[in-house]
C-alpha positions as CSV (number, residue, x, y, z in Angstrom):
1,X,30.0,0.2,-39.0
2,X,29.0,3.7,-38.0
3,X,31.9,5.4,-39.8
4,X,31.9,2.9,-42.9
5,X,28.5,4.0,-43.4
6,X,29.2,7.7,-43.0
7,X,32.0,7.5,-45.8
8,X,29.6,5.5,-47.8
9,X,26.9,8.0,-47.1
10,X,28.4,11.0,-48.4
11,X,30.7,9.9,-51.5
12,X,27.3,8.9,-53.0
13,X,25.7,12.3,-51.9
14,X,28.8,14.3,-53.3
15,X,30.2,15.8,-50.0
16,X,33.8,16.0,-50.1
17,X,36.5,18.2,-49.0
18,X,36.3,20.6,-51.4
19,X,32.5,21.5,-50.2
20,X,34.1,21.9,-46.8
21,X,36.6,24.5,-47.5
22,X,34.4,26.3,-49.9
23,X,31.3,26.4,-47.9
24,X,31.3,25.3,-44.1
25,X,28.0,25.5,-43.2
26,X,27.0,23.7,-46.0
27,X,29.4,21.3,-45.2
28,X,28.5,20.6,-42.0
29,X,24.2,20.9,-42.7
30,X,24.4,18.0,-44.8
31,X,27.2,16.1,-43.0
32,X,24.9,16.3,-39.8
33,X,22.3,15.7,-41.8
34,X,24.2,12.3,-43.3
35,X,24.8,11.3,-39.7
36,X,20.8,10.9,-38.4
37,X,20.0,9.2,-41.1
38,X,23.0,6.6,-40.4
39,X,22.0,6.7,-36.5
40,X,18.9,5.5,-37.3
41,X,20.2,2.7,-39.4
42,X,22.4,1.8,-36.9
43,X,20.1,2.0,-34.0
44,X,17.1,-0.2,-36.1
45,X,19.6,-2.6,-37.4
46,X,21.8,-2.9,-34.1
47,X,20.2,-1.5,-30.9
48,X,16.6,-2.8,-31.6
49,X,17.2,-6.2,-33.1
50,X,18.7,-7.3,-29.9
51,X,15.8,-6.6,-27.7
């Protein structure tokens, strides 16, 4: 689910491979930034639902 949702996550946002080679840090800002927002998804619709 996790890494369906990060693929998902940043072909709709526009981050590909040609952002990475051009511009690292870029790259990596908005991938990180891609991957808290997917934690949290994870965590509400997962982690917390079970309790």
């Amino acid at each position: 689910m996790f890494d369906k949702m990060m693929r998902a996550f940043a072909e709709f946002e526009g981050v590909t491979e040609q952002i990475k080679s051009d511009n690292q840090l870029e790259w990596v800002g908005r991938m990180n930034n891609i991957r808290a927002r997917v934690m949290n998804v994870v965590n509400a619709e997962l982690i917390y639902c079970l309790k």
